[in-house]
C-alpha positions as CSV (number, residue, x, y, z in Angstrom):
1,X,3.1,-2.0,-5.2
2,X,2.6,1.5,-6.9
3,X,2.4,2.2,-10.3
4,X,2.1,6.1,-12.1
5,X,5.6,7.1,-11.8
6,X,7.2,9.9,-14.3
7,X,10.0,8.2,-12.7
8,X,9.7,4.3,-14.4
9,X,8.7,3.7,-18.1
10,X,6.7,0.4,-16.8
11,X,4.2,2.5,-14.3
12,X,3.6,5.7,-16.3
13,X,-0.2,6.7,-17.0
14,X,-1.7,7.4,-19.8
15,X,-2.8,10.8,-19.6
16,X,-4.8,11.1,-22.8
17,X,-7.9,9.0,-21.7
18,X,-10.5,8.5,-18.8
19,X,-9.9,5.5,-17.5
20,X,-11.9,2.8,-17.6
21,X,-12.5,-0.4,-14.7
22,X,-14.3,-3.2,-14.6
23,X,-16.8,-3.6,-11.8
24,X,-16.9,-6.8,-9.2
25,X,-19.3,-8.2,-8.2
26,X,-20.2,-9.5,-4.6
27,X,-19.2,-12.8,-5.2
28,X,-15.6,-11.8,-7.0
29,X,-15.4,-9.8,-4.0
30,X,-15.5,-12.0,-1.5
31,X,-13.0,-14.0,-3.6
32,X,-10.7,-11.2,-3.3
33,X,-11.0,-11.1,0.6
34,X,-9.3,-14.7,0.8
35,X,-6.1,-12.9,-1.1
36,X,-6.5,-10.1,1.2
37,X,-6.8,-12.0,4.4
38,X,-3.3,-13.7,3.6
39,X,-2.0,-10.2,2.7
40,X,-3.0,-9.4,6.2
41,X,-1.5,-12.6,7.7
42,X,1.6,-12.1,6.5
43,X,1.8,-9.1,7.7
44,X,1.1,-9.4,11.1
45,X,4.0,-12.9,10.9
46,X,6.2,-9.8,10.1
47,X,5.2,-7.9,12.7
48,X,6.7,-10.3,15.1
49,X,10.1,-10.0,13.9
50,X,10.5,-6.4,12.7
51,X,12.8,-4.7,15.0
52,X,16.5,-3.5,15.5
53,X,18.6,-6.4,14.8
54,X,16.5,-8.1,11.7
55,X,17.6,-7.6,8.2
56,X,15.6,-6.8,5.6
57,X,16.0,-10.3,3.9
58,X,14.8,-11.6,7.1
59,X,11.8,-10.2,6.9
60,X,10.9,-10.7,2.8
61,X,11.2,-14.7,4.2
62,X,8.2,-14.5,6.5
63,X,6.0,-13.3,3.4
64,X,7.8,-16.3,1.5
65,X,6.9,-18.3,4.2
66,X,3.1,-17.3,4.2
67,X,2.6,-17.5,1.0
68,X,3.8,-21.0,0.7
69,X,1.6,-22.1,3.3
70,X,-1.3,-21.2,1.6
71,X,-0.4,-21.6,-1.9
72,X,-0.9,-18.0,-3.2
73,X,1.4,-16.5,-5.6
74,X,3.6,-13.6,-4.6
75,X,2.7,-10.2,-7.0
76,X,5.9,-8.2,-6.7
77,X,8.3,-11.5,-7.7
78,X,9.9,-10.8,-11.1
79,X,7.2,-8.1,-11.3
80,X,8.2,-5.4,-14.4
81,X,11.7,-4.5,-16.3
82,X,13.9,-5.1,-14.8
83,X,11.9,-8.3,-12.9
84,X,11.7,-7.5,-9.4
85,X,14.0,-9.7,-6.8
86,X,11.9,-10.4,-4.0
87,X,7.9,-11.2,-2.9
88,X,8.0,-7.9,-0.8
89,X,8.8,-3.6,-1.5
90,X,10.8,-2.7,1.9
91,X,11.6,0.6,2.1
92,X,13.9,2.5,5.2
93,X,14.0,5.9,5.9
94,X,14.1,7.9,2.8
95,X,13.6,4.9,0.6
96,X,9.8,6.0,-0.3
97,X,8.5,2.5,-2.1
98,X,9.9,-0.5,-4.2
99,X,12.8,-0.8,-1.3
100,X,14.7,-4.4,-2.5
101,X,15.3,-6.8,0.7
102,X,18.6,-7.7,1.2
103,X,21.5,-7.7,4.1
104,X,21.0,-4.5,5.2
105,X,20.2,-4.7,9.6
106,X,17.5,-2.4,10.7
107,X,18.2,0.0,13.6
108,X,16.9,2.0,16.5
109,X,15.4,5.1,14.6
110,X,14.6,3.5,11.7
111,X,11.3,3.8,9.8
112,X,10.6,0.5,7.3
113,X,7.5,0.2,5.2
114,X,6.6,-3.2,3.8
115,X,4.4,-3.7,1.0
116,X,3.1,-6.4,-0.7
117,X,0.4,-8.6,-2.6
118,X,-0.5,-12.1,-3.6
119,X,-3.1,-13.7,-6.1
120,X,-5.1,-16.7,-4.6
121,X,-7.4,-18.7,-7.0
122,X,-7.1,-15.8,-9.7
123,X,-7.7,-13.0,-7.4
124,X,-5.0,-10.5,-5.9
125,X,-5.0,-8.6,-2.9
126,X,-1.8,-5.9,-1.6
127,X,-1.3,-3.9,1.2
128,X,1.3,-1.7,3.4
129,X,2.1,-0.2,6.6
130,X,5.3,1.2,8.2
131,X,6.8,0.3,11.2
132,X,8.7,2.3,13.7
133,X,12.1,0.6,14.9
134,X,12.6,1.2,18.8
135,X,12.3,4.4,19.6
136,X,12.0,7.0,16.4
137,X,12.1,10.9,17.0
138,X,8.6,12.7,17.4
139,X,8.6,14.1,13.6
140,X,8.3,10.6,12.5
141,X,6.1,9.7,14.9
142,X,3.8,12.3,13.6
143,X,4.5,11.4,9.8
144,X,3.7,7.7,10.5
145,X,0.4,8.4,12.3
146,X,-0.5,11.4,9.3
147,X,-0.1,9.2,6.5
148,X,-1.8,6.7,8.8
149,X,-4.7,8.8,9.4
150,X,-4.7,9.8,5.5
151,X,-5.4,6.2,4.2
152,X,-8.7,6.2,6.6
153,X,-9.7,9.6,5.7
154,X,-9.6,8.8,2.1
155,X,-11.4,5.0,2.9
156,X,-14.3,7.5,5.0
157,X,-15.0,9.6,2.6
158,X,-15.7,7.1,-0.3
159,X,-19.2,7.3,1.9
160,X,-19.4,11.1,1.3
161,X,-17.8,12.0,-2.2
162,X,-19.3,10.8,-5.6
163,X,-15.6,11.5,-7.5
164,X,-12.3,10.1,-6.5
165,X,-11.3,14.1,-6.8
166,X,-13.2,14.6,-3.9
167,X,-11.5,12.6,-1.6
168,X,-7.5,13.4,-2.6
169,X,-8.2,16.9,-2.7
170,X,-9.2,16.2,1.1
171,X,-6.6,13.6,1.6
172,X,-4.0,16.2,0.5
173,X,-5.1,19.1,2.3
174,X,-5.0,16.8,5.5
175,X,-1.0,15.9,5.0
176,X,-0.4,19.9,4.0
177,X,-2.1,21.5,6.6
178,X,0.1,18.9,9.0
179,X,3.0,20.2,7.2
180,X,4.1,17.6,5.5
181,X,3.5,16.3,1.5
182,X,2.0,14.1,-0.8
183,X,4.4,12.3,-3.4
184,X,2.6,13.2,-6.7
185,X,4.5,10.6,-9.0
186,X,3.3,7.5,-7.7
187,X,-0.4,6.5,-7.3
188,X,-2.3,3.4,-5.8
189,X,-4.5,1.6,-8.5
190,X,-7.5,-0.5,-9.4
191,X,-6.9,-4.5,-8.5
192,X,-8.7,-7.8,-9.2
193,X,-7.4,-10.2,-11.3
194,X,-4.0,-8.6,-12.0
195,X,-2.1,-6.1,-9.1
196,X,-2.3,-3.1,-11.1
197,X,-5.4,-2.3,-13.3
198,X,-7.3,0.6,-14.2
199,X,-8.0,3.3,-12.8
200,X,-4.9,5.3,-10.8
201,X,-6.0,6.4,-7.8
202,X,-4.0,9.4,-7.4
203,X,-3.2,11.1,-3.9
204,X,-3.3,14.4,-4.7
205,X,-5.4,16.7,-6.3
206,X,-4.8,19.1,-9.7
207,X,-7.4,19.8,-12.3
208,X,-4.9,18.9,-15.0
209,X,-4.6,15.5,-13.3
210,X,-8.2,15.1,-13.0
211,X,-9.0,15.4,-16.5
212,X,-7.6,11.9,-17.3
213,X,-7.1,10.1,-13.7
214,X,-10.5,11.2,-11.7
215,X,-13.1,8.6,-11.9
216,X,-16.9,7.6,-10.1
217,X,-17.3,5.9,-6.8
218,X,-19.6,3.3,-8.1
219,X,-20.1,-0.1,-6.0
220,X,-17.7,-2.9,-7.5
221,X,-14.6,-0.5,-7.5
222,X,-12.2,-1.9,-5.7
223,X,-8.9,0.2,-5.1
224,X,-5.5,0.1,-3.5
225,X,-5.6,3.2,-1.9
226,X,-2.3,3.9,-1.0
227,X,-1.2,7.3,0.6
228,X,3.0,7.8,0.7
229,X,3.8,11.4,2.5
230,X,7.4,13.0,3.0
231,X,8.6,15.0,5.9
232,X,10.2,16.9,3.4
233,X,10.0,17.5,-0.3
234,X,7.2,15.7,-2.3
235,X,9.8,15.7,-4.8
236,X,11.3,11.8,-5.6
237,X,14.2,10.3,-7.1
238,X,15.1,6.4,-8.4
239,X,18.2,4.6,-7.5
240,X,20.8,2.7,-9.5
241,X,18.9,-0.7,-8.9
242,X,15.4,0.9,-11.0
243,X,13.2,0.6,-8.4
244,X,13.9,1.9,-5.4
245,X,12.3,5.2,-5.0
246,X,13.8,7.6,-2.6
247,X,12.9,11.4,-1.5
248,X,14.9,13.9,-3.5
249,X,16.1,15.5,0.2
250,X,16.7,12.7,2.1
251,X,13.8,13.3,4.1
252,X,12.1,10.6,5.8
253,X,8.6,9.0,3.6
254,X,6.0,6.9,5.1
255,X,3.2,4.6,3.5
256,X,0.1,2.7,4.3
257,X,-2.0,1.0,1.4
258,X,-5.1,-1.5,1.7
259,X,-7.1,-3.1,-0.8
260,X,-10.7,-1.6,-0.6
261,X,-14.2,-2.1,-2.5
262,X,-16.8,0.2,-3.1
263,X,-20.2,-2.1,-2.0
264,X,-23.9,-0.9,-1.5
265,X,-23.0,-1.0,2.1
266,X,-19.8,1.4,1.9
267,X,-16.5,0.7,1.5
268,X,-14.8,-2.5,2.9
269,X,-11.1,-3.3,3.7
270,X,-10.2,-6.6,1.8
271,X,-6.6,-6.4,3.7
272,X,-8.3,-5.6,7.1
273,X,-8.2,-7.9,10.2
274,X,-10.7,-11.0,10.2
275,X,-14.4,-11.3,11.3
276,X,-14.5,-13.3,14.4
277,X,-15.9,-16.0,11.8
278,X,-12.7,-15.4,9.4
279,X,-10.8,-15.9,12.5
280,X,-11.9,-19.4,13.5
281,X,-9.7,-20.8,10.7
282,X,-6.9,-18.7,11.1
283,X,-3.3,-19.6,13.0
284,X,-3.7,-19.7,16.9
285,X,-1.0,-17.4,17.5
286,X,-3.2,-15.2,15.8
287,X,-6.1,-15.6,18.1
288,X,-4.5,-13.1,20.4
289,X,-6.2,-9.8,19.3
290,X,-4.1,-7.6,21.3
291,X,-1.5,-8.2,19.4
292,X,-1.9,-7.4,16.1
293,X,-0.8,-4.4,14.0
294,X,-3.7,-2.5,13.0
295,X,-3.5,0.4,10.4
């Protein structure tokens, strides 16, 4: 779930002050890999089911239905003001993030991006992807695979850049020069104990932005990076409901998020797939590597 919108009086930043973060430490990290590694369960449940036919209800119940088995605690549910609905964000076509599940039937064409996040003995971990629906037309295909590509550029260069302004002014050179943009009023965040915590981890790049939001890549960080790119417009809008965020064109939006932290060994995805050794105590239909959603 993304927070820094101009657009929401619960996720604006504070633009008068550096932000501050605590630092983790290996053993809180590895406590946030258990939240992560349901995160990434759940989503590869929903994988199984997402498709033209399914509703978007549907697919909110399979993260219910994770969740429960392991006992975590579902981030988005009655999240802000007004509480959010549902355990999951999914988002269709235009709809950009914070997408409510409900009746509505996915379709052949469709885009849908589901995000979401638990807490597991204290510790939270969130992710997203989108999902193409059938067949989709080759501009999408292209906007799911750069925004795709964006989140692993940015997670790269953590290894090469010394300031989180050094890696979103490459991230959004990358989605420009493909032709598409970066939505500037949403940001990922710092996580740990709570989903959102400092710092913002803008996607973007401006100096006026970097005076309060840019910050050190120091080992114990640990981000949700979370790239969300328009075909069209960078420019976004809210619905009626207050949360769903949609492009102000119409224009199709993708997003992909993981949960990462800065070690002495590089960065690490806390949402990613299991070890071989994580995946000994995982589901058996699960055992199958060849099918599971990788982003």
């Amino acid at each position: 779930m993304i927070i820094g919108s101009k657009t929401h009086p619960n996720r604006q930043n504070n633009m008068n002050s550096k932000p501050t973060r605590e630092l983790r430490s290996a053993r809180e990290i590895k406590k946030m890999r258990a939240a992560g590694l349901i995160v990434w369960e759940a989503h590869q449940a929903a994988a199984r089911i997402i498709k033209a036919g399914v509703t978007t209800g549907e697919i909110n119940q399979v993260y219910i239905d994770t969740f429960d088995r392991h006992q975590a605690h579902p981030l988005f549910l009655n999240y802000g003001t007004p509480p959010f609905p549902a355990e999951t964000c999914i988002s269709v076509n235009e709809e950009v993030v914070h997408g409510i599940p409900n009746d509505r039937v996915l379709v052949d064409g469709d885009i849908v991006s589901v995000d979401t996040g638990c807490r597991i003995k204290g510790w939270c971990g969130d992710a997203a992807l989108t999902h193409a629906i059938g067949e989709i037309d080759k501009t999408s295909q292209r906007l799911l695979q750069v925004t795709k590509d964006t989140l692993d550029l940015a997670i790269k260069l953590i290894d090469h850049e010394t300031q989180w302004s050094g890696v979103c002014k490459q991230m959004e050179k990358f989605v420009n020069d493909a032709g598409f943009h970066v939505v500037e009023e949403l940001t990922g965040h710092g996580i740990g104990k709570e989903l959102h915590e400092e710092p913002s981890v803008p996607n973007y790049y401006s100096k006026e932005a970097m005076m309060s939001m840019d910050f050190d890549l120091r080992p114990g960080t640990v981000l949700a990076i979370e790239p969300m790119v328009n075909e069209g417009t960078k420019e976004v809008g809210m619905l009626d409901d207050e949360w769903t965020i949609v492009t102000a064109d119409d224009s199709n939006s993708a997003h992909f998020e993981h949960t990462v932290a800065i070690t002495n060994e590089g960065p690490v995805r806390l949402t990613g797939p299991p070890s071989d050794k994580e995946l000994e105590s995982m589901p058996e239909w699960l055992q199958d590597k060849s099918q599971w959603v990788l982003w």
